[in-house]
GUPAZA-69301 format. One record per residue (C-alpha): x, y, z. Coordinates in pm, 1 decimal. Layout:
BEGIN
{{X; Y; Z}}
...
***
This chain:
BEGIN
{{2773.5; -540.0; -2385.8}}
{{2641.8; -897.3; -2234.2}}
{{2772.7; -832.1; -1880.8}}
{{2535.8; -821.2; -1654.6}}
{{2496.5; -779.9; -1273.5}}
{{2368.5; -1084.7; -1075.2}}
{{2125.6; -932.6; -804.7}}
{{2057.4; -1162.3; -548.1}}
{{1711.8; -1302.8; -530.9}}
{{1405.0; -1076.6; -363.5}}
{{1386.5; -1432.9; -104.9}}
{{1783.3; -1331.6; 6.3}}
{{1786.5; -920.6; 23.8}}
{{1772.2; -723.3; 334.1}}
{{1451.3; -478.5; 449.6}}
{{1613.4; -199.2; 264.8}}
{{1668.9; -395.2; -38.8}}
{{1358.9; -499.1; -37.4}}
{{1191.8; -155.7; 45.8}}
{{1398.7; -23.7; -251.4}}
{{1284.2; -308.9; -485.6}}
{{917.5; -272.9; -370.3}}
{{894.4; 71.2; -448.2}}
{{1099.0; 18.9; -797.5}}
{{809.3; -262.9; -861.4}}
{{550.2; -12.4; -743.4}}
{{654.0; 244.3; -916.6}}
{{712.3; 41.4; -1297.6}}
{{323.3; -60.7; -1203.2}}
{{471.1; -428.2; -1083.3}}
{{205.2; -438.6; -804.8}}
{{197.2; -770.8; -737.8}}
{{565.1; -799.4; -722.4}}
{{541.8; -449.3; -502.0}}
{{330.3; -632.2; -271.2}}
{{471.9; -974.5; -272.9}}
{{826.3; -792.4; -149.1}}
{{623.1; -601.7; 73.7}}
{{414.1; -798.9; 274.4}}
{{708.4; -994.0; 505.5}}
{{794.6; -619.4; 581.7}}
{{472.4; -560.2; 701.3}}
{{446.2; -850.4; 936.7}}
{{768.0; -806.9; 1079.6}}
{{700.1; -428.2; 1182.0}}
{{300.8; -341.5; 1175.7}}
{{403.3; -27.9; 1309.1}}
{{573.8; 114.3; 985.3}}
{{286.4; 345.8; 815.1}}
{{498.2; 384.4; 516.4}}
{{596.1; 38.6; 452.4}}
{{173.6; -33.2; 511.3}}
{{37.6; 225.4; 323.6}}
{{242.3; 112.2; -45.6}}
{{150.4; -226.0; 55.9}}
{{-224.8; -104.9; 73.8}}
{{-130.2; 110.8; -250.5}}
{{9.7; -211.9; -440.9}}
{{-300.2; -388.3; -322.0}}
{{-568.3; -147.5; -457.7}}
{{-355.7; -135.6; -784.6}}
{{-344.3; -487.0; -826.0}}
{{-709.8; -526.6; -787.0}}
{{-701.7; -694.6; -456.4}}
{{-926.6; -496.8; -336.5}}
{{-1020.5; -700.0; 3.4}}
{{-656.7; -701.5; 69.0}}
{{-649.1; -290.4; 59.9}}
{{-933.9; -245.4; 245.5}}
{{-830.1; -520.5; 559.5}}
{{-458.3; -335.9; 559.7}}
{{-621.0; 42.6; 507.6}}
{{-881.8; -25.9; 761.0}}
{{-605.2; -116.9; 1013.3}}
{{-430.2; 176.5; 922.3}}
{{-689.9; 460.3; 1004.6}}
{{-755.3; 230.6; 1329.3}}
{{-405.0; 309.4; 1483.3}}
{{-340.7; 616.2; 1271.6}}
{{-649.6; 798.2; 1279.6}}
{{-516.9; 1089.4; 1174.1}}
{{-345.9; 964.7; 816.4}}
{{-548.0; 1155.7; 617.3}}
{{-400.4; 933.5; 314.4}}
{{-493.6; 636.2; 399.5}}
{{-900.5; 788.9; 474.2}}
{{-882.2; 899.6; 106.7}}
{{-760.8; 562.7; -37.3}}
{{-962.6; 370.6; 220.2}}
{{-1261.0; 593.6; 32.1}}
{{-1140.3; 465.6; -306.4}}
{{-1088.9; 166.0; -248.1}}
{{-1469.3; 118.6; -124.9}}
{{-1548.6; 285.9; -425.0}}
{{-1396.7; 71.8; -660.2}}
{{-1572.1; -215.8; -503.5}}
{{-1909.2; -69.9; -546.1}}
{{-1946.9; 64.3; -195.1}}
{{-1924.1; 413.1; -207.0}}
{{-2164.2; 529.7; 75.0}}
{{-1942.3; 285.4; 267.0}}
{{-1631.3; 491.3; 210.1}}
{{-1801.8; 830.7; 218.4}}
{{-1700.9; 919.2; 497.0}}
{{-1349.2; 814.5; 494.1}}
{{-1354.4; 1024.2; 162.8}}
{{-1499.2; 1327.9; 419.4}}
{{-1266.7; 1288.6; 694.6}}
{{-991.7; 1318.3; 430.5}}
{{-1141.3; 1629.2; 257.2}}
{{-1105.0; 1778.9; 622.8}}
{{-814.9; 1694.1; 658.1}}
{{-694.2; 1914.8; 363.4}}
{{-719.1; 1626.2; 127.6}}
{{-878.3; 1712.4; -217.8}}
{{-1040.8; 1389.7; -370.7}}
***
């Protein structure tokens, strides 16, 4: 007991590192750590939906909800057919007291097999 392992600071990791500790932050409800990791990940490749989509997750948990909506909104731009990122696109619009905004995001979603 006492010995403990010296991890390397989230500044020095690698992408997969800091995937790993992103979704680890994510999923102990650390959302603004979750997106802080997440957001260099993001820049350097816009065209990873998974890496966006937690990002837009950590966001809408965090209560940034302008953030969600900007990095969801890109998302059902170039991936129209994420029906995902329709339905949290919906709730985030929702939460901000816009819900005929997201309705029909929250539709799209439903027909995509998505029960909200």
């Amino acid at each position: 007991m006492g010995d403990f392992v010296d991890l390397p600071d989230d500044a020095t990791v690698d992408d997969h590192a800091r995937y790993d500790r992103a979704t680890f932050a994510f999923e102990t409800k650390d959302y603004v750590r979750a997106a802080g990791l997440l957001e260099p990940l993001a820049q350097a490749d816009p065209g990873n939906a998974q890496v966006r989509l937690l990002l837009a997750r950590s966001y809408y948990h965090s209560a940034r909800l302008g953030r969600a909506e900007t990095e969801l909104r890109a998302m059902v731009e170039r991936w129209p057919s994420d029906a995902y990122a329709h339905l949290v696109l919906a709730r985030t619009l929702q939460r901000a007291g816009r819900a005929e905004e997201g309705a029909p995001h929250l539709k799209i979603a439903e027909a995509m097999g998505l029960e909200a």
